[in-house]
VOGU-3710 file (C-alpha; in Angstrom, 3 decimals, decimal comma):
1> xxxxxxxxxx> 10,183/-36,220/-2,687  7,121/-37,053/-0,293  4,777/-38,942/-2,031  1,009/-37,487/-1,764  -1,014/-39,917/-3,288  -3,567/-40,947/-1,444  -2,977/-43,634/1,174  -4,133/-47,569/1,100  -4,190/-50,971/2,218  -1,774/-51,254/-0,526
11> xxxxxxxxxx> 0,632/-47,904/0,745  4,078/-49,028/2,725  3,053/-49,227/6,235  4,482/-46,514/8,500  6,812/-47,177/11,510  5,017/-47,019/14,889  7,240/-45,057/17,462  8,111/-45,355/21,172  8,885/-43,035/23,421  9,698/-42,929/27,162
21> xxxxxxxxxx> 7,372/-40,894/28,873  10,234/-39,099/30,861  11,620/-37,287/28,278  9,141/-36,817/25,129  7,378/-33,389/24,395  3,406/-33,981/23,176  4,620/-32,508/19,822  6,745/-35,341/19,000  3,930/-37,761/20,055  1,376/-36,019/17,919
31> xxxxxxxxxx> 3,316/-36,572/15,017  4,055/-39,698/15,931  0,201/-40,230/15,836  -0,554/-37,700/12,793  1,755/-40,208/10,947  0,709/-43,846/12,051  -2,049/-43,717/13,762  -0,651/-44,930/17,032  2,072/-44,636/19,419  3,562/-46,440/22,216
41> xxxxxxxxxx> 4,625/-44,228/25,445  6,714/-46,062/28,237  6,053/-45,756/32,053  2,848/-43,448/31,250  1,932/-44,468/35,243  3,766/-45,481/37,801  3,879/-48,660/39,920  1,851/-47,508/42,983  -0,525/-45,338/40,627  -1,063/-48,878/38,406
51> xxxxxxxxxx> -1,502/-51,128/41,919  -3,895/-48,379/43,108  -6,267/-48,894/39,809  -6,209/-52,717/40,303  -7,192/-52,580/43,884  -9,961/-50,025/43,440  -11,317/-51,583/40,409  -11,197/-55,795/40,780  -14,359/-55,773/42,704  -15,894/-54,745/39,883
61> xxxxxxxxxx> -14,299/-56,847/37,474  -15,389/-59,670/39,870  -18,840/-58,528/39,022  -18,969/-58,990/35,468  -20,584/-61,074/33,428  -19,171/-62,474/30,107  -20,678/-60,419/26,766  -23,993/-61,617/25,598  -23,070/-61,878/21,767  -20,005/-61,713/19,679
71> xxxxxxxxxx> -17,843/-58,902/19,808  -15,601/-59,542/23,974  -15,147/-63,263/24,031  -16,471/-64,751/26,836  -13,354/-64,803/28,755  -13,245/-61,015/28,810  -14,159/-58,779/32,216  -14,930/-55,480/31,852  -15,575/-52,777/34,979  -16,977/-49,316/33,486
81> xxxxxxxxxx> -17,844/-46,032/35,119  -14,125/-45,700/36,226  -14,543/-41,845/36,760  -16,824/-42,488/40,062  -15,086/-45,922/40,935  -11,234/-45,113/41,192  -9,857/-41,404/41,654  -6,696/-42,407/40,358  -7,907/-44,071/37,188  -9,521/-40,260/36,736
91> xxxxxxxxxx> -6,316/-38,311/37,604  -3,528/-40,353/36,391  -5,255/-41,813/33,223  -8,083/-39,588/32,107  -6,762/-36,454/33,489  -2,814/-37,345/32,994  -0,699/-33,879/31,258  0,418/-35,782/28,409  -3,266/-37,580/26,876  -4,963/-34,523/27,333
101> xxxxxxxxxx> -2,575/-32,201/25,901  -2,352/-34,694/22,979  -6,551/-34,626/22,805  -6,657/-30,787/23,000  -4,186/-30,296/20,419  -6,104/-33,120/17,965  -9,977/-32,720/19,328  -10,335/-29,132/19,923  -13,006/-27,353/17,452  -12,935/-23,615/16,569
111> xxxxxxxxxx> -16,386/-21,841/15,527  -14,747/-18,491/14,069  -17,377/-17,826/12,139  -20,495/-17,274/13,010  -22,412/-14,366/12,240  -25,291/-12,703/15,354  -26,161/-9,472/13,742  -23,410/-7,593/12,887  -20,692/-9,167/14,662  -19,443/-12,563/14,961
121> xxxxxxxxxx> -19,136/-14,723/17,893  -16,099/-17,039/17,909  -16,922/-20,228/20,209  -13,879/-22,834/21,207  -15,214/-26,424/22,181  -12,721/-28,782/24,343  -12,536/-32,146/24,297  -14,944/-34,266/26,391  -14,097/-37,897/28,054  -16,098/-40,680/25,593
131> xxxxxxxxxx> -15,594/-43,684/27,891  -13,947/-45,594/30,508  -13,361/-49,593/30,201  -10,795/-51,610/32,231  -10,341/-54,761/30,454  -9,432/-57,988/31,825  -8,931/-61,381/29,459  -8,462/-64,518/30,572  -6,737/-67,384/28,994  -8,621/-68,970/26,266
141> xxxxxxxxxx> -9,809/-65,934/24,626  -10,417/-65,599/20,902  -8,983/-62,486/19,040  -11,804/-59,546/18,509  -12,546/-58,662/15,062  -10,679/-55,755/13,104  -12,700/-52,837/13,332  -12,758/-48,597/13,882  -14,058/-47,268/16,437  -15,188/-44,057/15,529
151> xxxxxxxxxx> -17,948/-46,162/13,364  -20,745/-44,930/16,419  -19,832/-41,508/14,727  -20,792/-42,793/11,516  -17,327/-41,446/10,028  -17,332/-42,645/6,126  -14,207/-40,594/4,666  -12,409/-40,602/1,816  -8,433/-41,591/1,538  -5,615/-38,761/1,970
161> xxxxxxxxxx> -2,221/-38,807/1,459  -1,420/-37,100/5,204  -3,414/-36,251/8,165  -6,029/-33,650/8,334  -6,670/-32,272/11,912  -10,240/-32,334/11,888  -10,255/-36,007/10,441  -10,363/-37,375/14,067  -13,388/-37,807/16,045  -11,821/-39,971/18,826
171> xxxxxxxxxx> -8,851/-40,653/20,502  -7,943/-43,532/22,525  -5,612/-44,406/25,294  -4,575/-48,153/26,794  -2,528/-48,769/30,002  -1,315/-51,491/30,476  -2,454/-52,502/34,355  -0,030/-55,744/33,478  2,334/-57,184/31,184  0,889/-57,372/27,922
181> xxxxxxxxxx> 2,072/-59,719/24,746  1,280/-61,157/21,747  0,370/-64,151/23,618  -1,516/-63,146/25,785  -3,758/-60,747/23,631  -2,112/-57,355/23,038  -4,184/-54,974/20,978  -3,346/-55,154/17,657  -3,786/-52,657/15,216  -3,065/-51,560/11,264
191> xxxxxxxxxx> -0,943/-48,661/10,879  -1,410/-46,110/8,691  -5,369/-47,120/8,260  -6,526/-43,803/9,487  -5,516/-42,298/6,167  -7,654/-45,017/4,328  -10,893/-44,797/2,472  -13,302/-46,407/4,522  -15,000/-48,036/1,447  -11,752/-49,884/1,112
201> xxxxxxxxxx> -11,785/-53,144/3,509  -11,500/-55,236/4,879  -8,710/-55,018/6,852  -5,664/-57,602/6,574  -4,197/-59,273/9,576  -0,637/-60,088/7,974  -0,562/-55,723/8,596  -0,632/-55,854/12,130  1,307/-54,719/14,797  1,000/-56,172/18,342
211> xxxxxxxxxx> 1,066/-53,070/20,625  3,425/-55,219/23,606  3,449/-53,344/26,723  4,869/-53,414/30,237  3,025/-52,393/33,248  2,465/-48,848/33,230  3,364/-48,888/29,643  0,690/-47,084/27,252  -0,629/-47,279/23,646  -2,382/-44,090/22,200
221> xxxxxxxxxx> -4,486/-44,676/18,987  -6,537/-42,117/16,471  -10,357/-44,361/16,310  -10,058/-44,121/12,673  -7,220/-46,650/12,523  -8,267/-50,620/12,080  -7,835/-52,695/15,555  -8,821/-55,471/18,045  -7,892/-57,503/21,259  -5,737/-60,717/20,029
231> xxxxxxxxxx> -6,286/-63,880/21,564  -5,005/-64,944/25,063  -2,978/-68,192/24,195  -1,543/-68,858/27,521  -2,637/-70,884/29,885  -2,750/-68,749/33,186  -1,930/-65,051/32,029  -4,588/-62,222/32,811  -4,049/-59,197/30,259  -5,288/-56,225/32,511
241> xxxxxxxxxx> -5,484/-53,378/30,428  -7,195/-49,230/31,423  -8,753/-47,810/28,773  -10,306/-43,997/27,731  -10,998/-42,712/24,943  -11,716/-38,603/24,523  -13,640/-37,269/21,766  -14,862/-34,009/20,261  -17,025/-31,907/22,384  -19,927/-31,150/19,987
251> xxxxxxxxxx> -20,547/-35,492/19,645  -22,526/-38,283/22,032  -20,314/-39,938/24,512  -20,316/-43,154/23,889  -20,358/-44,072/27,602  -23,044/-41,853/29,471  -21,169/-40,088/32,141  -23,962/-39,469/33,982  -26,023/-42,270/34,794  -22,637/-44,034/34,318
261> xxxxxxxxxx> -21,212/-42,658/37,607  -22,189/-41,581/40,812  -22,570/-37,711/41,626  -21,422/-37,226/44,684  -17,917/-39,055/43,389  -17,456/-36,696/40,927  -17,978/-33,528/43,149  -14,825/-34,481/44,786  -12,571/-34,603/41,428  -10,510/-31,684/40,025
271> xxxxxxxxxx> -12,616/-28,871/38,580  -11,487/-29,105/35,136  -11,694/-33,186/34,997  -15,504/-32,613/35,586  -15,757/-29,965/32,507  -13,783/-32,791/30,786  -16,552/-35,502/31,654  -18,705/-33,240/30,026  -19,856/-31,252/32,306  -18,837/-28,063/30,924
281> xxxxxxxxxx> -20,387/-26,322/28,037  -19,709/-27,147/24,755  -19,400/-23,921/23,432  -21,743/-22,340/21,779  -24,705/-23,478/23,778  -24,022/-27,071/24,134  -25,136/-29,153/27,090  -26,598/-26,722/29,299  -29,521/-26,706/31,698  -31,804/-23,804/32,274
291> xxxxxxxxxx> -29,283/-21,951/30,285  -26,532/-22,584/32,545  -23,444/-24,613/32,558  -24,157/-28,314/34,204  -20,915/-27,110/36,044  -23,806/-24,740/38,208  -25,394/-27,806/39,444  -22,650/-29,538/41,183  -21,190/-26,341/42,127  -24,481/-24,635/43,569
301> xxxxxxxxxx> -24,796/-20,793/43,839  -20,557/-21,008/42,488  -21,216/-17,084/40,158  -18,385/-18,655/38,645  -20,403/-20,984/36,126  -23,563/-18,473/35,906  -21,932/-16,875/32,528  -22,157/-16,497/28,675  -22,515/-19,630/26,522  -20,835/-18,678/23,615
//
């Protein structure tokens, strides 16, 4: 018999379960994810897809500076904006078949509801892109603090015994640009803590798992679930890491994708990775400018994105 009390720190921990990328279907990852909170696909990108990220983006790494305050250690790069800064980060990572069919099926709202008169207008919103971070820590660094990260959506919810869809404001996605251990500061995360109260904390580090990846490897993560970058112990390894995270349409990006990026970059991505960056409407009536899709203004005079918001 399943059990359906309510889940806790104190629950068994659920298995976290890899796949190969080659020959998984998104429904077995999303119940992979429904169930622990995280999942680990192999060979996500390829080699020259993976060398094409690092070349586009260590300039910018190179640019950093370390974190004013306490939550990157110092020894931690970061390069942001990737959407304007390295088409392939955009198409193999953000727009890659698997993550966003994973995000729509998780992130995508419904309005079926709502009454305009005497008929009702049913409005779908899509996922939209939250952020873009490539990480790079050096040897030396200290572990980041346990923490959620859909906190900027002020999520305080209760404990269930089995995922909700709705629960979820965020998803997030990690590639691993190169080999990534426990050593050398894999993300670490509790499984299972999605389906906590949030009252209940905080979280224990004896519950971790060490998300170890390959190059080209990937982790996938709800933002409700407890996590952090461990510490680098080695003496001369770099863990390069991609991130994204997606999150519902209707909801602030946490990275502004439009001051974060350049313009005339994205005009030259894929159509629907530009709706994804949030260009497109949330429907109904989110996000547009003189009551037109923001698609209309990098698309000038295109009748195609001159329509109904609902």
């Amino acid at each position: 018999m399943v059990n359906m009390e309510p889940k806790s720190a104190q629950s068994p921990l659920p298995k976290v379960i890899e796949f190969n990328a080659a020959d998984i279907s998104t429904e077995d990852v999303i119940r992979a994810l429904r169930t622990a909170g995280g999942v680990i696909v192999r060979q996500l990108i390829p080699p020259e897809q993976n060398h094409q990220i690092e070349r586009d983006v260590r300039p910018w790494l190179q640019k950093d500076k370390p974190w004013q305050g306490d939550f990157f250690p110092p020894e931690t790069r970061r390069a942001y904006g990737m959407m304007g800064k390295s088409r392939t980060f955009a198409e193999a990572i953000v727009g890659n078949r698997l993550w966003t069919e994973v995000c729509d099926a998780l992130l995508t709202s419904v309005n079926r509801h709502n009454w305009v008169g005497d008929k009702t207008e049913e409005s779908v919103s899509g996922p939209q892109l939250m952020n873009t971070i490539v990480f790079s820590i050096g040897p030396g660094a200290r572990a980041q603090e346990l923490h959620r990260d859909d906190a900027n959506h002020h999520q305080d919810l209760r404990a269930v015994a089995e995922h909700q869809l709705g629960r979820d404001t965020g998803i997030g996605l990690f590639v691993a640009g190169k080999r990534t251990t426990k050593q050398n500061g894999a993300t670490r995360f509790i499984p299972g803590s999605h389906l906590w109260d949030y009252r209940e904390g905080p979280a224990r580090e004896d519950q971790a798992f060490y998300a170890e990846l390959e190059a080209g490897d990937a982790f996938m993560m709800l933002s409700g679930c407890f996590h952090g970058g461990s510490a680098n112990r080695t003496a001369d390894e770099e863990r390069l890491v991609y991130s994204t995270f997606m999150t519902r349409g209707y909801l602030r990006q946490e990275e502004n994708q439009y001051l974060a990026n350049d313009t005339e970059a994205i005009k030259k991505l894929p159509v629907w990775l530009q709706e994804r960056m949030g260009y497109g409407i949330s429907r109904p009536f989110l996000g547009w400018v003189d009551l037109e899709s923001p698609m209309a203004l990098l698309h000038s005079g295109d009748a195609a994105y001159q329509q109904d918001l609902w």
